[in-house]
N, C-alpha and C positions, 0 to 999 in steps of 0.2 A: 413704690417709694413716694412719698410725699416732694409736692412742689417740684415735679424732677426738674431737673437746670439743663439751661441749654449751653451750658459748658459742666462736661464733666468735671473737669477739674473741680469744680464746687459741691456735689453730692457727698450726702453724709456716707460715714462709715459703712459698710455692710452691715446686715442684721444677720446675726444667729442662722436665722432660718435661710438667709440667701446663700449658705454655704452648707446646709447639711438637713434633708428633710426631714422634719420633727425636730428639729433645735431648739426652735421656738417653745416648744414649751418645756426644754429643758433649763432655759435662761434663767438666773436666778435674778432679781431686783438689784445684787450689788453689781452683777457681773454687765446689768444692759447696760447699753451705748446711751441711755435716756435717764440713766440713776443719778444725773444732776439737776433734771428737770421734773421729773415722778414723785408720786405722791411721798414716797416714803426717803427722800432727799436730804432733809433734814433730821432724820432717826439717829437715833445711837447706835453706833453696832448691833449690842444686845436687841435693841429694839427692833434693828431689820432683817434681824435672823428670822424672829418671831411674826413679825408681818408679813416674811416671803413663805413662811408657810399656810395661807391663806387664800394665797393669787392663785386665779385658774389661767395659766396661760395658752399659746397656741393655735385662738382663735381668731376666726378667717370671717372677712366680707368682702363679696361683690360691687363692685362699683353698683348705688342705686338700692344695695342691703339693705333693714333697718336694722339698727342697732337699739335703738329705747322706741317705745310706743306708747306716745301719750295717752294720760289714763289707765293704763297697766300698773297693779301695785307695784310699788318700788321695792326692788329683790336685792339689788346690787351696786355697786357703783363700776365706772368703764376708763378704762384708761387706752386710749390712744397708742402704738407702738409704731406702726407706717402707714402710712395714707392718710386720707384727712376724712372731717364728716362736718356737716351741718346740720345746727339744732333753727325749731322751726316748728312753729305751728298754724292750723289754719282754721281761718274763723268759720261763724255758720254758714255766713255767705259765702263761703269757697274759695277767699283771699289769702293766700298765703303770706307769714311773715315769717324771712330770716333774725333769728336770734344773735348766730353767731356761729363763728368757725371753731372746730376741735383739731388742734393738731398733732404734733406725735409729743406724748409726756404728759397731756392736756386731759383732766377728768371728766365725763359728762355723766348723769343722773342728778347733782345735788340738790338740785330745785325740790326732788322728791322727798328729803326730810322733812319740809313745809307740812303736808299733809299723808305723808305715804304712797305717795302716785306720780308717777313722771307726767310732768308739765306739757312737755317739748315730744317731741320727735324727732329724734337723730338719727341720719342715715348718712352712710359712706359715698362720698362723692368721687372715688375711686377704689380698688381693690385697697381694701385694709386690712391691718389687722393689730387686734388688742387684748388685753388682760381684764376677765371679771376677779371683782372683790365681792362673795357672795356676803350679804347683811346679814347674814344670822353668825357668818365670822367675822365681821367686821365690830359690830357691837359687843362681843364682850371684852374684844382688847381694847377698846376707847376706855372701859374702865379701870385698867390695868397699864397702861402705856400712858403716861404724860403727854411723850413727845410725839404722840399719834391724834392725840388730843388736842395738842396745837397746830399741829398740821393741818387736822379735819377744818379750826375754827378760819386759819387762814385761805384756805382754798375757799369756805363759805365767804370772809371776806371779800378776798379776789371778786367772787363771783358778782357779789353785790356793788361792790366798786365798777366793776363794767358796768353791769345794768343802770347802771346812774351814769355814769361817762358817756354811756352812748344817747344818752335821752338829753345829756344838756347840749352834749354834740348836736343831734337833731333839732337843737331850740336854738342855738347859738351860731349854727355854720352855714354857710351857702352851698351850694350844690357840690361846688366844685373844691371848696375847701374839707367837707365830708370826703370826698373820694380822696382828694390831696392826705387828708389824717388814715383813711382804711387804707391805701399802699406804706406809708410810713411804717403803720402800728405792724404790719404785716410783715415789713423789711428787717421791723427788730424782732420781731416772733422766731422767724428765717433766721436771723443772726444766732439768736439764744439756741438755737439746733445744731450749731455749726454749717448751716446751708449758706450760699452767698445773698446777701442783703440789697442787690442790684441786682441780679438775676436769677429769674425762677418763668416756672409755668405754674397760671394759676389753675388750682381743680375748680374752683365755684365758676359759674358760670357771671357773664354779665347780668345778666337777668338774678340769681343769688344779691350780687354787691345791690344791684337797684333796693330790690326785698327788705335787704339790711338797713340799708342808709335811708331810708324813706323817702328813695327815689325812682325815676320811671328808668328804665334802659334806654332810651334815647338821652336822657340823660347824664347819665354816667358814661355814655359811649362819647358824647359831646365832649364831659368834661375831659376825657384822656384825649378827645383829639385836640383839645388846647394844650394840653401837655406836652404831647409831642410837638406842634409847631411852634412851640417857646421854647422846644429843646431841651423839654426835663427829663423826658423819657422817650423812647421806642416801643411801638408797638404790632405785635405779627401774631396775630390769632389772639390765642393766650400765656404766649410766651410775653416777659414785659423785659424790659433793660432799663435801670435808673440813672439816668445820667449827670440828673442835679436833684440827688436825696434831700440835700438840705435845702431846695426850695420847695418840696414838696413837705417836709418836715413844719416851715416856717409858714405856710399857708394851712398845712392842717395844727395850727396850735402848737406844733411842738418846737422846743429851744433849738435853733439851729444848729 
């Protein structure tokens, strides 16, 4: 289960599958616990009949899996259901950069409509698991489905809206104000799940957040031990507790 909490009382719903083996891939798209956050969200009825017959559900990854492999033609698109994963590439010289997090409802492959080939490498940063949307069913109802049509354009949106937020982020913030904005943005992701927005365990490691933020781990580790001794937050492995969201909100850019 993604982010599990160190208070049960705040874990999402059960899945499908944690109550009956094989479940999971008997789910349909209106029935998941994620059909307010998934691709197909905004469909019309009609529409999400038609779209759930296309998902391949059911499938499983290992903490450390890959799920897309950069430079592999692009076959499909990946939607998230439990656990989380990290997109991420690594250059000639052997430096790894995180891209970004996938969480449960959250798509990864798009980048591949660019040129037909996945960009990124995305792998399960704990036991996951997700639904394919094979591309050879996924294209012909784009031309047949409007409101699948604006869906697709919005998620490419989304995507590119990050990818620029985080670059003016890395141009515009200080060390500690990046890390201050990646727990915030993180705490409302959490929220939008129904997970609790103050407490969670994280799957990425410190060394991941560094990757991301264009920072060293000594750094990021620094910047959460000012956090705690100013009393924003607690920290115990990677379990975190927020104690004052909205100073962490207002140092990472966002409205208090």
């Amino acid at each position: 289960m993604a982010f599990q909490m160190k208070d049960r009382r705040h874990t999402d719903p059960p899945l499908a599958a944690d109550c009956c083996p094989g479940a999971l891939a008997r789910v349909s798209c209106r029935s998941c616990a994620l059909n307010t956050l998934c691709l197909p969200a905004r469909l019309s009825p009609q529409e999400a009949r038609i779209f759930d017959g296309v998902v391949e559900r059911g499938r499983q990854l290992a903490s450390g899996g890959s799920l897309i492999r950069a430079g592999t033609r692009m076959d499909a698109l990946y939607v998230v259901r439990s656990g989380s994963a990290k997109r991420y590439s690594v250059s000639l010289n052997g430096t790894e950069r995180v891209h970004g997090f996938v969480l449960p409802g959250e798509t990864a492959g798009l980048e591949g409509f660019a040129c037909d080939r996945y960009a990124c490498e995305v792998a399960a940063l704990e036991p996951t698991s997700y639904c394919r949307i094979p591309l050879t069913r996924l294209e012909p109802l784009l031309d047949h489905l409007p409101g699948l049509r604006r869906e697709m354009l919005r998620l490419l949106g989304e995507a590119l809206d990050e990818s620029l937020r985080l670059r003016a982020e890395l141009g515009m913030c200080d060390a500690r104000g990046r890390v201050a904005r990646f727990l915030a943005d993180l705490s409302r992701r959490l929220e939008l799940r129904g997970l609790s927005p103050t407490q969670f365990r994280l799957s990425m490691s410190r060394g991941d957040i560094a990757r991301h933020l264009g920072l060293t781990l000594e750094t990021v580790s620094r910047a959460l031990g000012t956090f705690k001794r100013s009393g924003w937050l607690e920290v115990r492995a990677r379990y975190i507790t927020l104690l004052r969201p909205e100073a962490l909100a207002s140092m990472g850019g966002y409205a208090a």
